[in-house]
N, C-alpha and C positions, 0 to 999 in steps of 0.2 A: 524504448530506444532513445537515442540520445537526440536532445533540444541542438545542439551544437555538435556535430559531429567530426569538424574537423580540429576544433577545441577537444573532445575527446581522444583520436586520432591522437593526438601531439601529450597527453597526458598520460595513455597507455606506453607511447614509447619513452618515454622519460621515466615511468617507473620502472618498464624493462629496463632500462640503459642501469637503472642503482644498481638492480638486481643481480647486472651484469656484471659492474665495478665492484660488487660486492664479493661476486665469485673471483672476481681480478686481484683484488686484494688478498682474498683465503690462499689463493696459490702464490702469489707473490713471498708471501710471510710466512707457508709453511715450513716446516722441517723436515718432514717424511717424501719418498718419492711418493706414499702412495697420494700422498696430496699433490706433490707441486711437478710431480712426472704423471702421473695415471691420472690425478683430476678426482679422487673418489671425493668427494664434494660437494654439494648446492648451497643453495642462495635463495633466499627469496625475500617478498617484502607481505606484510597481511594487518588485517583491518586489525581496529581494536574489538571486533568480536573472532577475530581467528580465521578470517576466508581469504584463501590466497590473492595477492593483485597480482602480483608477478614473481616470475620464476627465473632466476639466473642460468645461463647456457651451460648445466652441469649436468647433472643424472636423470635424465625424466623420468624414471622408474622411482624417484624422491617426491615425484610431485605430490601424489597425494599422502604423505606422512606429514607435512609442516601443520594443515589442520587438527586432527587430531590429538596429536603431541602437547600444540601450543593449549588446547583445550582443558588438557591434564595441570598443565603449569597456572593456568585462568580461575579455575575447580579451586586449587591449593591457597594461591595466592591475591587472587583477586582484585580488590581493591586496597592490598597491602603497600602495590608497586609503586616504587617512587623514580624522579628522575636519577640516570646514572647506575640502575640498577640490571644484572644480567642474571638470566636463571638458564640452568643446565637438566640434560633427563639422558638418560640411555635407556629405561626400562621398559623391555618389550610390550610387557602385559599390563603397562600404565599410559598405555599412550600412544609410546614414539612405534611399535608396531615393526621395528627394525632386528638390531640386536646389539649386543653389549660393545661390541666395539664405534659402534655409530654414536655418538656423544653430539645430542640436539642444543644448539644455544642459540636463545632469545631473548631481545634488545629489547624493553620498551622504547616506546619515542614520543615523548610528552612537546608541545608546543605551547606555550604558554600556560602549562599548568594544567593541558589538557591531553590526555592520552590519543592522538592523532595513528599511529600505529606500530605494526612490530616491523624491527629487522631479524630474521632467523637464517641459521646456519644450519649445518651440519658436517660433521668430518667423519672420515672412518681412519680411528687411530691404530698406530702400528703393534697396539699391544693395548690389553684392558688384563690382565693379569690374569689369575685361574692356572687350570693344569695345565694348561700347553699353551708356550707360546703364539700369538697373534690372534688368537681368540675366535678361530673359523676353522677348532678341530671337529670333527664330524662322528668322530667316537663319543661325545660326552651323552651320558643318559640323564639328567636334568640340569636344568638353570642355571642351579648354585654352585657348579663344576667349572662358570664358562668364564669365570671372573665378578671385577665390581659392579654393582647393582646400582645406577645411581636414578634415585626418586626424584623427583622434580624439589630441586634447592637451588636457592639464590646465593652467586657464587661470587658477584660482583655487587654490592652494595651501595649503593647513594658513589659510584666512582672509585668505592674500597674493595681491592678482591678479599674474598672472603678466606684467611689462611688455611681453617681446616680442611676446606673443599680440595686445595692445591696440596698439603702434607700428606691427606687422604689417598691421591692419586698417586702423588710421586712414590708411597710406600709400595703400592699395591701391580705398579706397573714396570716391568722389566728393562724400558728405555724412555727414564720420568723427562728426560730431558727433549726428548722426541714428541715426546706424547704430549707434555705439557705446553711446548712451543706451539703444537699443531692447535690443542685448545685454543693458546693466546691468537693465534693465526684466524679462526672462526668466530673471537670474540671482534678480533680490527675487521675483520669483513662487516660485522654488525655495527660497529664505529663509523666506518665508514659510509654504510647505507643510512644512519643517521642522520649524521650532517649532507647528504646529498637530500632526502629528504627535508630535513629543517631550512634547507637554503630553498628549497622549491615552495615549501608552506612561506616564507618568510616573501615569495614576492608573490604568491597567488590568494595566500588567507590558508587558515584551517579546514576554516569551514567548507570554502572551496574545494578543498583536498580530498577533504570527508565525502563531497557529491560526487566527485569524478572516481573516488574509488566504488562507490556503491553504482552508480552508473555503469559503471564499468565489467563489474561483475552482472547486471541486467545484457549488457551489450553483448558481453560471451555468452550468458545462456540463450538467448536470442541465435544469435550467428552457427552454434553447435543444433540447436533445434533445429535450424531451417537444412543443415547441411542433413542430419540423421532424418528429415521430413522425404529427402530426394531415395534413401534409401527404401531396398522392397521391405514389405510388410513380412514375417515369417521366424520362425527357427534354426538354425542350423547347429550343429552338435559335432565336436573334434574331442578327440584323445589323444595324449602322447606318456609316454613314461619314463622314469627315472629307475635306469638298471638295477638300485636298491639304495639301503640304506646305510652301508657298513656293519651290520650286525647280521641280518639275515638276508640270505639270496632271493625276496620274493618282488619283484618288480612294482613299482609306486606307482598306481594310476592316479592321473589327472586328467580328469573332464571336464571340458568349458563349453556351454549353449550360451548361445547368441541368442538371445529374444529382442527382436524390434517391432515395436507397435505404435504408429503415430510419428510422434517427437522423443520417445522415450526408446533405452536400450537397456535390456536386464541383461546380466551376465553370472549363468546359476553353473555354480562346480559342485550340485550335488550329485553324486555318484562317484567321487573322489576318495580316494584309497584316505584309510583312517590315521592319525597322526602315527609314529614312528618311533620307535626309540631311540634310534640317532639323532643327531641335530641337526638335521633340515627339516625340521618343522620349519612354513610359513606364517609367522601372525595376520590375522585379518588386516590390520593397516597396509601393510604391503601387498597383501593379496587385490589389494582396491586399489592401491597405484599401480599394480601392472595393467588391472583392467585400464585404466585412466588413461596409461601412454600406450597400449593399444590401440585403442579407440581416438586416443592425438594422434596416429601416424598415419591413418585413413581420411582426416578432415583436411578442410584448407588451412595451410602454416601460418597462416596470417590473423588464424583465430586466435586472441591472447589467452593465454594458459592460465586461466584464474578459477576459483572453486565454482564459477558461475557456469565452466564448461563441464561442472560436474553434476551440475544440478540434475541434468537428464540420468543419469548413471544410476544403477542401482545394481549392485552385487549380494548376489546368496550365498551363503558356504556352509555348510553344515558342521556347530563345533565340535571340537573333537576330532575334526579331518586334518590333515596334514596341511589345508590350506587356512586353517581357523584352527591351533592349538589348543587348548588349555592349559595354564601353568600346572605343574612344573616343567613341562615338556622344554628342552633344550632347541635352541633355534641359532643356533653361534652359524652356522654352516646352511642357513636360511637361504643365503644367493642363488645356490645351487636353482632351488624348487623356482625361485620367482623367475628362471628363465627359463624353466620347461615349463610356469604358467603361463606366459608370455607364447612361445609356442605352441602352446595350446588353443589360446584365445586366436592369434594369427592364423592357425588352421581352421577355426570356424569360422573367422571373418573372411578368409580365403573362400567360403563356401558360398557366403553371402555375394560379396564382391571380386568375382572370380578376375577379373580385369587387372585388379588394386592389390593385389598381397603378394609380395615374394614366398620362395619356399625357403622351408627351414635353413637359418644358419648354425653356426657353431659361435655361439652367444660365454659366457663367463661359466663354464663349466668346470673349468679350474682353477684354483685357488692352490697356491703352493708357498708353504714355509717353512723356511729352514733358519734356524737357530741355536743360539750357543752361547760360547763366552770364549773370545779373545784372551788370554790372561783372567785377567778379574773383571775386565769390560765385559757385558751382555751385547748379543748384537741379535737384529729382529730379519730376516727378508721376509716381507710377505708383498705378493707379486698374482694379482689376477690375472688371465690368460684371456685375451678373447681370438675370436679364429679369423672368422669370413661371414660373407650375406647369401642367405640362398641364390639360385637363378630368381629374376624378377619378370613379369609377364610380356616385358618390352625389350630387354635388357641384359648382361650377363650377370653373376653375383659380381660387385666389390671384394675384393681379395685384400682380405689383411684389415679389416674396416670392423669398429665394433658394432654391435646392435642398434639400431634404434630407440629403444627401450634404455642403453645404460651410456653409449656416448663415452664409453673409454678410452683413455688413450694409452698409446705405449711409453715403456719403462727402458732407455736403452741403454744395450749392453754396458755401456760405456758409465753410466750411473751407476750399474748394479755393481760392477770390477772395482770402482773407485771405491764405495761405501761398504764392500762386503768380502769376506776371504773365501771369495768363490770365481771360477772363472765360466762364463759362457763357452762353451764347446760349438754351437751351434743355434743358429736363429736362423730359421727362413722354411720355403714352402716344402707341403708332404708333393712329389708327385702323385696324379693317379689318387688323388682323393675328394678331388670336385666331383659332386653329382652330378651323371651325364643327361643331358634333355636339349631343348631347343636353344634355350639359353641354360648355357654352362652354370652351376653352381659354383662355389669359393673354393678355393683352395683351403686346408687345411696347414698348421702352422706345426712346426715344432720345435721348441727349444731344448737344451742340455744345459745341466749345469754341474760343474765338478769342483769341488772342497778342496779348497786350497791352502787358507791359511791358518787352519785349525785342525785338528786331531780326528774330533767329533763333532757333530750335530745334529739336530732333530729334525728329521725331513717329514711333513706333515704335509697330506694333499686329500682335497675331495676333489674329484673329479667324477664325468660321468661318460656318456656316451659309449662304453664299450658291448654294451646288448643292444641296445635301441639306437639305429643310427637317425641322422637327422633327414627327414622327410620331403619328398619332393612331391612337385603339384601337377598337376596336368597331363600324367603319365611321365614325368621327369625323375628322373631314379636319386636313390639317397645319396648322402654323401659316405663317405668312410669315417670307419669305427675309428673310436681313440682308442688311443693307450699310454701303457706307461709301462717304463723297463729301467731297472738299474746294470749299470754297466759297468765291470769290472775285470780286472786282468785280461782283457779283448771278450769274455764270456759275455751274455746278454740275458736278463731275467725280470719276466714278464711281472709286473706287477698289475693289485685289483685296483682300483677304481677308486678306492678308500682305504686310507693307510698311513698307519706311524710308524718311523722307525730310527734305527741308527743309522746316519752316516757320516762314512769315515773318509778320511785324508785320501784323496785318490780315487774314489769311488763318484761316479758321474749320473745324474735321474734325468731322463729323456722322457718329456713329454709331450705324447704326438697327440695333436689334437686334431677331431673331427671335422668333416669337409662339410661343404654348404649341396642340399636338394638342389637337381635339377630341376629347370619347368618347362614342359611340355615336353614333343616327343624328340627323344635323340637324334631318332633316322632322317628327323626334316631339318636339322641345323646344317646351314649350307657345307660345303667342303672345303672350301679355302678357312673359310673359320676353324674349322677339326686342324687343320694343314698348320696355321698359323698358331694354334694351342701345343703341336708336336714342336716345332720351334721353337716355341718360347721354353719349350720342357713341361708344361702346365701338365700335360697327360705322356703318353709312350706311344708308340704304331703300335703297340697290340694293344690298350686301353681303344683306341682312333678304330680298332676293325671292329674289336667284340663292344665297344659303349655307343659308337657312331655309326657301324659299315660304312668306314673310311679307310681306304687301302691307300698306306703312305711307302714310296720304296726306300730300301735303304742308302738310297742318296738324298733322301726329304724332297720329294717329288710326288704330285698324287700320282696315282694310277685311275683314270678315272673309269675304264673299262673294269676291273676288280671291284673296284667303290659300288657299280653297279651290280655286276652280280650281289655283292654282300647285302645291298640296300633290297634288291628285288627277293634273292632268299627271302629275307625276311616277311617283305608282303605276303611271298606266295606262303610264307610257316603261319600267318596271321588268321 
């Protein structure tokens, strides 16, 4: 523990605060919405052997990939690095654990001649090239399909970018000017954490620096032990599935046990359906950072997010499973799986700490791009989808709120109209798709989007949720199934879950996304709440009798004599 703790205290937030300008800077300077509107982006700052200090307020589901990664670049180049120098990596099965459009960069940061620590990044660019635009088709069957491969190279040199690195890319990617700006945007994030850094060494000493970060990471493994100490002792075991893979209809098991013994928590997915020939294979790096910000969304927030809170942690996977690929297995359309892991591990923590877990929401299960070419210009949208948060055990779900785990934000309409020859049709909520329970589930989201200033384009979507809807706790019922429909001449035509195709000038893709689990039981959520969700439009008077037995009349008035009958039926069918 710390000799000085309030000297500690004031050192952790100061390396937050880089971490934080760091991510301030990546979106200020990016080029893409999906950086400087959605955020898909982190930050962080880590020692000269690679353990995180701190994490910028971007994707916690990144947290634990900056380890690992930077390890691979460490392996390569060692003690080759000089000052002024940046190295880059995308490569799933060398490292970064992510997929080819995520492009890792990191900063050394020498002080005097002495390697004091890293600044790292990371972006998800709007295109890494391969056979389909955006680089999160869900069709591709190995690696080499999904775009550039890039191995851990030094891309910035002694303060010189390195040209080939940058010719390399702008060949190979469909919007080099996007793509390459969004690079330069993650390499000033690292700039910038630098010099916040070297002004902090310059009035505190290196050496200094050097103890409060190794302190520090003691101070988090400390503070996460004492917290997983107060947890019971035991197992607990959840499954959830992924409707399929885009090739065959057979549904993707994921299982995650919860072992807690002591100060320590295992998190084992063996029994987890074997990898897939689609591309949502998850690499083990990312399968460790879902575990990771799982298990952050249960402690106290005031613990700092450094590898030192990983120490306790230990995850199983068995290779070869869908959660632990093997090369060549394709993983471009990766996201998908890491938030049915995420829900996975939530339902067995739910088991543990029945008190502390919301029910399922409807987390980034879409992913949707469409592409083309204006005249002779190329144009990219690629546009995550996120929905709502389950019911929570105190609370209702957040409606419209991304996950905990990924911290998305929205893209709006108004961005996407300006930068794309497509028009929104529609943005806002599904009625009648929150989970019904004690406390109400999310509402579920749906947007449209129709082709407007092009002829043709490539509509490209993984999505999922339409077998398996998202789960509710406590006797709280699920939410509603997604979907997706292309719409046309007023007709309407159901599409699967996984799909590429042609769209034309005129023609409009509707995607309705999955509502958030109830939690607890329906029939005890008072009535002026049901009353007040029929007002808002949230649910209908016949969702309010058959989810609730809430009898609302058709002047929006309860009935509370009917309410009873409905509610006591029930007891007495029990």
């Amino acid at each position: 523990m710390a000799s000085d703790p309030i000297r500690l205290e004031l050192m952790k937030n100061a390396f937050a605060a880089i971490a934080d300008e760091m991510a301030g800077k990546g979106v200020r300077t990016a080029r893409s919405a999906v950086s400087k509107e959605a955020k898909d982006l982190s930050t962080g700052l880590l020692d000269p052997q690679g353990n995180l200090v701190a994490q910028g307020l971007c994707l916690p589901v990144h947290m634990g990939s900056f380890p690992p990664t930077l390890a691979t670049v460490l392996r390569k180049f060692g003690n080759q690095m000089q000052p002024g120098d940046v190295y880059a990596l995308n490569d799933p099965y060398d490292g970064s654990g992510l997929h080819l459009p995520d492009i890792f960069i990191f900063k050394p940061i020498f002080h005097g001649g002495r390697l004091l620590a890293f600044a790292a990044a990371i972006g998800h660019q709007t295109d890494i090239g391969g056979r389909v635009a955006g680089g999160n088709a869900c069709d591709n069957t190995e690696i080499y399909q999904e775009g550039l491969r890039i191995p851990p190279l030094r891309v910035v040199e002694q303060g010189r970018p390195v040209d080939a690195f940058f010719d390399i890319l702008k060949l190979n990617v469909r919007v080099p000017d996007t793509v390459i700006g969004d690079v330069n945007a993650t390499i000033a994030a690292c700039l910038r954490g630098e010099r916040a850094l070297m002004a902090l060494a310059d009035k505190h000493g290196a050496d200094t620096i050097a103890a409060d970060m190794a302190q520090l990471l003691d101070y988090s493994e400390a503070l996460t032990r004492a917290e997983f100490a107060a947890f019971p002792d035991g197992s607990w075991s959840f499954e959830d599935y992924l409707d399929d893979d885009g090739f065959s209809d057979d549904p993707i098991r994921i299982v995650a046990k919860v072992i807690k013994k002591g100060t320590d928590i295992t998190v084992d997915f063996t029994g987890t359906s074997r990898q897939v020939k689609g591309s949502i294979n998850l690499p083990i790096a990312m399968t460790q950072s879902c575990v990771y910000a799982c298990l952050r969304s249960v402690i106290d927030p005031n613990i700092p997010t450094t590898s030192g809170f990983m120490r306790p942690i230990t995850v199983i996977a068995e290779p070869g499973s869908i959660v632990d690929p093997v090369s060549p297995a394709p993983v471009a359309a990766r996201g998908l799986t890491s938030m049915r892991v995420t829900e996975a591990i939530w339902g067995a923590l739910a088991r543990m700490l029945p008190d502390k877990v919301f029910a399922c929401g409807a987390q980034g299960d879409f992913g949707v791009t469409i592409a083309g070419y204006e005249g002779k210009r190329p144009f990219v949208l690629l546009e995550f989808l996120f929905g709502t948060w389950g019911g929570r055990p105190d609370k209702d779900a957040i409606d419209a709120l991304s996950s905990l785990a990924v911290n998305y934000s929205n893209t709006p309409v108004e961005v996407v109209e300006r930068e794309q020859p497509l028009r929104i049709e529609e943005y806002g909520f599904r009625q009648d798709s929150c989970g019904a329970g004690r406390y109400r589930g999310g509402l579920g989201l749906v947007r449209e989007y129709r082709l407007t200033g092009v002829e043709e384009a490539v509509l490209q979507v993984r999505s999922d949720r339409q077998k398996f809807r998202p789960y509710g706790l406590n006797g709280g019922g699920p939410g509603a199934n997604a979907g997706n429909y292309l719409r046309e001449d007023g007709g309407r035509t159901a599409l699967p879950g996984k799909f590429m195709r042609t769209f034309r000038r005129g023609e409009s893709y509707r995607a309705e996304l999955a509502g958030g689990g109830g939690w607890g039981d329906a029939f005890a959520r008072p009535p002026e709440l049901v009353l007040q969700d029929v007002i808002d439009e949230k649910i209908s008077a016949v969702s309010a009798a058959r989810d609730y037995g809430v009898a609302v009349t058709p002047d929006g008035a309860l009935d509370m004599a009917a309410t009873e009958r409905l509610r006591a039926g029930r007891r007495a069918a029990e």
